[in-house]
C-alpha positions as a printed Julia matrix, in Angstrom:
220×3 Matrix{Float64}:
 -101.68  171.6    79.67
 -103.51  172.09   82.9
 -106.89  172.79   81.45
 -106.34  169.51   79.84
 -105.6   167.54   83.05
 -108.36  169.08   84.61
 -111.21  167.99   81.81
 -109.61  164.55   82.19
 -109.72  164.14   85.67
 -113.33  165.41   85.43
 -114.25  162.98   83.36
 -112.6   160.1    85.07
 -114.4   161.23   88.26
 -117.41  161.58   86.3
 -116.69  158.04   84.72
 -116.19  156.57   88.55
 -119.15  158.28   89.53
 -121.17  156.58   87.36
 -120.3   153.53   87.83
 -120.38  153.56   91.75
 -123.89  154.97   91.28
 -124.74  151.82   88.62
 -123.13  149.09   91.26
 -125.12  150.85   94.45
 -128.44  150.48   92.35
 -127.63  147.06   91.23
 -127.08  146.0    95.49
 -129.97  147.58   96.24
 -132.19  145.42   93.81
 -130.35  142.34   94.28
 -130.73  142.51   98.6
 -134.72  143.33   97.87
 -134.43  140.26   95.76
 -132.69  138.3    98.49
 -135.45  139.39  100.79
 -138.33  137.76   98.2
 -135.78  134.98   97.47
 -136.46  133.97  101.53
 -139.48  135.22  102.14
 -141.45  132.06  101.62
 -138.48  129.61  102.25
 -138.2   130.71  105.85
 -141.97  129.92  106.12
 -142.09  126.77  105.05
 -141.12  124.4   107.7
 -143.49  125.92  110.06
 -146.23  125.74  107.3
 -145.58  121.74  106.89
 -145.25  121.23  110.28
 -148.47  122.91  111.17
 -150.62  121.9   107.86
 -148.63  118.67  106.31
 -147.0   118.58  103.36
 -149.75  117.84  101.21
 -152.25  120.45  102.59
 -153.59  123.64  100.54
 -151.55  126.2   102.55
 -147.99  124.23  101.98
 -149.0   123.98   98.01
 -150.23  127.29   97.86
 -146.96  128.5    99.85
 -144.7   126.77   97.34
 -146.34  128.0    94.2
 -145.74  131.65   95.63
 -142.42  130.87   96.03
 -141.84  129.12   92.57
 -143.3   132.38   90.93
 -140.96  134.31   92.86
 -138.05  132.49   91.9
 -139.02  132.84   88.33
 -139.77  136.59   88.86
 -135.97  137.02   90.56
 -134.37  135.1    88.07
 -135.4   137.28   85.12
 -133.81  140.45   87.31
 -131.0   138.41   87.84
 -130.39  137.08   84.25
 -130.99  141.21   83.29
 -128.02  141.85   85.66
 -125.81  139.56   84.82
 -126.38  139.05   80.96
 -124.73  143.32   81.11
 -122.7   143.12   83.54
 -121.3   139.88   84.02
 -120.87  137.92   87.39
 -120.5   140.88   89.5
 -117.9   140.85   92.41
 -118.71  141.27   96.39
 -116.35  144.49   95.68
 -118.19  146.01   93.31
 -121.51  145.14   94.7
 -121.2   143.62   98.45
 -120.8   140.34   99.33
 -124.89  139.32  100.73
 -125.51  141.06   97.09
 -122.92  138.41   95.45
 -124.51  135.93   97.06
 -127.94  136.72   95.77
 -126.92  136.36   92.43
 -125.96  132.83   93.44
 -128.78  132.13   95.55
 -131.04  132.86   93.02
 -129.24  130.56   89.83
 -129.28  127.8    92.68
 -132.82  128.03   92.73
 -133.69  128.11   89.07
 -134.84  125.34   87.08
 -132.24  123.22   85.42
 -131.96  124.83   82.36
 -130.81  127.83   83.69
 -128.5   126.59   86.37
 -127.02  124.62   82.96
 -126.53  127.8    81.05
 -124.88  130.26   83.97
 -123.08  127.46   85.93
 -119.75  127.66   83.03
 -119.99  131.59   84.1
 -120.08  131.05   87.67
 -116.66  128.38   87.62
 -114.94  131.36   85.44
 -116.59  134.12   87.81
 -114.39  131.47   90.8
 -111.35  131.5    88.88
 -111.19  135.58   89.02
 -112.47  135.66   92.82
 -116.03  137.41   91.99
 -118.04  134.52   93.59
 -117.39  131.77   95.87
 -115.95  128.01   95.48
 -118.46  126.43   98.38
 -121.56  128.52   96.54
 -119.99  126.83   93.22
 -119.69  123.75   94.75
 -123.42  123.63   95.93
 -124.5   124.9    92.56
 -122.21  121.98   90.52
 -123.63  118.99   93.19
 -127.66  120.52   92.36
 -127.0   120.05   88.58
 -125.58  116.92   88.93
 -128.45  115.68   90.73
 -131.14  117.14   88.56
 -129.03  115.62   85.62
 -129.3   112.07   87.3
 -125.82  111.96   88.52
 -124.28  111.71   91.9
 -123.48  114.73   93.7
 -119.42  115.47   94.46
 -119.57  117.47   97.95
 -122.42  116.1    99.85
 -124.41  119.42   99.71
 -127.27  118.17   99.05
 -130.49  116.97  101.55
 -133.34  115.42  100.49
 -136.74  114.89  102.13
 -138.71  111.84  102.0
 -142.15  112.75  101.93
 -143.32  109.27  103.26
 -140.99  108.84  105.46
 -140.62  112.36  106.93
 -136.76  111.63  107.08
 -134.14  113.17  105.75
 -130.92  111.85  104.01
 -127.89  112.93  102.04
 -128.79  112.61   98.3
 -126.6   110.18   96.57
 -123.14  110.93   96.48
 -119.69  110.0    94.59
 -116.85  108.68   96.66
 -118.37  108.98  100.1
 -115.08  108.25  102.0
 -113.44  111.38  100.35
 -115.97  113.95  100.72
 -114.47  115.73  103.22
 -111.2   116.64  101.43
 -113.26  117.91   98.18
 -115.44  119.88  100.54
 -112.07  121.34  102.54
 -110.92  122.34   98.93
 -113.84  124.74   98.48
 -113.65  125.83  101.58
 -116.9   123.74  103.28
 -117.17  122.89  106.84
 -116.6   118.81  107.31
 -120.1   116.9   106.44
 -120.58  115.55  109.96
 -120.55  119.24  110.89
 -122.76  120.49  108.19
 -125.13  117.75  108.83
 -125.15  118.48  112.78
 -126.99  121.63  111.69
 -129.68  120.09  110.61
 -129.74  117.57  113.74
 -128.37  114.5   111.15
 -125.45  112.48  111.85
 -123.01  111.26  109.56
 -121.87  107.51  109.78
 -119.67  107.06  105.7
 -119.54  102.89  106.55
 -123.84  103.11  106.89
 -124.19  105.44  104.26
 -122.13  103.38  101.8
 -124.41  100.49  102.63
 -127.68  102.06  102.33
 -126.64  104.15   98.98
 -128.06  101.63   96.76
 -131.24  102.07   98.16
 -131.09  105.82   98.61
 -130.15  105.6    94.76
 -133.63  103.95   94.28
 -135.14  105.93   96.45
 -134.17  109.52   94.65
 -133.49  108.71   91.12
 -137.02  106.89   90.91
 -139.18  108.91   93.14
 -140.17  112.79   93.85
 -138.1   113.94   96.61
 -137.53  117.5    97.66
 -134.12  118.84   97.62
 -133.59  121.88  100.29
């Protein structure tokens, strides 16, 4: 009876082993993929503000960038297409966050097909409702619809200003974002030296409307 408790403890420890050894791989490649994932994001204001928006070294930054993010997402997709939407306790939580980071900026198609995963991955606490929330208001703008929490900035190339993309129900925002666990808007916006003002917003949403649906505008 002993010898038989003893091969099956070494195989659960052997079974535990493995796994641990699988999930500290997996962090590892997801936080060197976090690190590309920023790499050329954290270079780009400085790069339009020195060169414009419309110079060689801002295009040529933002083509790097796009081939990274296609690069990361195929990683990603490997990861998550074996292992499901992996938890911040199996795999950290900047790791967890890379696996959202990197869906958020994919092209449509595949924020479309992992988004259903990510709600369920909410439901059973392996990712989190404001990333979710971020992720649902993206789609909704790519799919021509209004975005639900506000998350959202776009740039106005012509302009040079910036502006909340369109948004549903602007004088409830700030209990949807409270219910995934966001900061208020006129804080989140403060960040970004904006102000929030719901009566002007409402007024100038038409327009804004115009402005997004019908034009190119970059998202950040």
């Amino acid at each position: 009876m002993k010898h038989k408790l003893f091969i099956f403890f070494f195989m659960a420890c052997s079974i535990a082993f493995g796994q641990d050894a699988t999930f500290n791989t997996i962090t590892k490649q997801l936080l060197d993929i976090d690190e590309l994932d920023q790499r050329y994001r954290n270079q780009m204001e400085e790069t339009i503000a020195r060169f414009g928006s419309d110079s060689k070294e801002s295009k040529a930054l933002f083509k790097n960038m796009k081939t990274t993010d296609s690069l990361n997402l195929i990683q990603v997709e490997a990861i998550i297409n074996k292992h499901g939407w992996l938890g911040s306790d199996k795999i950290g939580s900047q790791a967890n966050t890379t696996l959202f980071m990197v869906i958020q900026h994919a092209e449509l198609p595949a924020q479309i097909k992992y988004l259903p995963m990510m709600r369920e991955a909410v439901k059973k606490g392996n990712a989190r409702a404001s990333s979710l929330a971020l992720l649902e208001d993206r789609v909704a703008l790519k799919q021509g619809k209004k975005q639900i929490y506000g998350s959202q900035i776009s740039w106005n190339m012509k302009t040079n200003e910036s502006f909340v993309a369109p948004l549903e129900d602007p004088d409830n925002v700030d209990l949807r974002r409270a219910e995934v666990g966001l900061p208020n808007l006129q804080a989140y916006l403060a960040e970004m030296d904006m102000k929030w003002d719901v009566e002007n917003y409402k007024k100038e949403l038409p327009a804004i409307e115009e402005t997004f649906f019908k034009k190119k505008n970059k998202i950040d």
